[in-house]
C-alpha positions as CSV (number, residue, x, y, z in Angstrom):
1,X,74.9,-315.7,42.4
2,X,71.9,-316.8,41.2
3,X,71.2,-319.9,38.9
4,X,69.7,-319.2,35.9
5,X,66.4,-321.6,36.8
6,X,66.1,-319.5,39.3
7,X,66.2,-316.3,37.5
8,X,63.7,-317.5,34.8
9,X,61.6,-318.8,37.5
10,X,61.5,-314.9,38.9
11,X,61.0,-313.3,35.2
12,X,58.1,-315.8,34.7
13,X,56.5,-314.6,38.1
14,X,57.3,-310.7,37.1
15,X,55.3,-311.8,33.7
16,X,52.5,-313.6,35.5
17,X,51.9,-310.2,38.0
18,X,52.1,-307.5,34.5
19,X,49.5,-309.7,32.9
20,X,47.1,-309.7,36.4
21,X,47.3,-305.9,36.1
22,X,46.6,-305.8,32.5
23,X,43.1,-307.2,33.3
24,X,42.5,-305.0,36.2
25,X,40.2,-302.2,35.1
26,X,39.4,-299.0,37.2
27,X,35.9,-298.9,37.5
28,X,35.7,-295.9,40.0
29,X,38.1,-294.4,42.5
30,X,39.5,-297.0,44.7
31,X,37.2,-299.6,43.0
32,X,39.0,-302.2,40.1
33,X,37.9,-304.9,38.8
34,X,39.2,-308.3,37.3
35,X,38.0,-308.3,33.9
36,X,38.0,-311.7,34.1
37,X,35.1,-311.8,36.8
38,X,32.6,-309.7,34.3
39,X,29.3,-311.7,33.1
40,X,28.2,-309.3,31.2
41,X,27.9,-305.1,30.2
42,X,24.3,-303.5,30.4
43,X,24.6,-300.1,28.3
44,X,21.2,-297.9,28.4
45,X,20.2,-294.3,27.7
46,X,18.2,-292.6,30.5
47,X,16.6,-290.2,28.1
48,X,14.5,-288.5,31.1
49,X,18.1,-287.8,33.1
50,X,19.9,-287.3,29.6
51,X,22.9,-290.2,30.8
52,X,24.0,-293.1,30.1
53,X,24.6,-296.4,32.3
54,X,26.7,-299.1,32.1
55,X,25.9,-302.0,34.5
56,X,28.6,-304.4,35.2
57,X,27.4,-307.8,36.3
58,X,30.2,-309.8,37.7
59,X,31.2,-312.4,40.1
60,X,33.2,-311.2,43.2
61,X,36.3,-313.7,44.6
62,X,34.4,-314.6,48.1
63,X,31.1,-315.1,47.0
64,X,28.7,-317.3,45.7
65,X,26.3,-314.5,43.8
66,X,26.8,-311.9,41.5
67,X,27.2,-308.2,41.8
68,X,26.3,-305.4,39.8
69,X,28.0,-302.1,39.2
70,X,26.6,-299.1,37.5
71,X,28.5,-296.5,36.7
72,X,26.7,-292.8,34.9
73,X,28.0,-291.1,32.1
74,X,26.9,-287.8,31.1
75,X,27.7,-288.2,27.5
76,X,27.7,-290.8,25.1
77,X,31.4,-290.3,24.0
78,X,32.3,-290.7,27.9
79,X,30.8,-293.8,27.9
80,X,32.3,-295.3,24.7
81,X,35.8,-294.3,26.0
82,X,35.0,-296.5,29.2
83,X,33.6,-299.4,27.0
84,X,36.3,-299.1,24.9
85,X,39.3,-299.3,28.0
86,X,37.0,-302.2,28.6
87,X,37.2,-304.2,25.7
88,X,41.1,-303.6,25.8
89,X,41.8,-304.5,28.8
90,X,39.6,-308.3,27.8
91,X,41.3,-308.8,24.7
């Protein structure tokens, strides 16, 4: 039987790993990222190429520098649906 310490202890730590996944946010197949490592969103219109970028400046776990991620939407409403999972996923 387990003591109920112990069993708190393990609800807590189910808790803490939901909330970790909650700020994970799928930038592109096989590529997430802690929303708590973002500096700052770049959002542009490429008028020439009819897109729009967002560039995600962040800092990675291991390193020192920054890195950057842009990922190319070919419609504005595409974009604002990937800005807006963004903002949910940091508030």
């Amino acid at each position: 039987m387990t003591p109920f310490s112990d069993f708190h202890k393990e609800d807590h730590g189910d808790q803490n790993r939901l909330s970790e996944l909650k700020m994970l946010l799928k930038v592109d197949d096989g590529f997430y990222l802690n929303t708590q490592h973002i500096i700052a969103v770049h959002v542009s219109k490429d008028s020439s190429r009819g897109v729009f970028e967002v560039q995600l400046e962040y800092t990675p776990n291991s390193v020192q520098k920054s890195g950057e991620y842009t990922k190319v939407f070919s419609s504005q409403i595409e974009a604002e649906m990937f800005l807006n999972q963004l903002n949910q996923k940091i508030h």
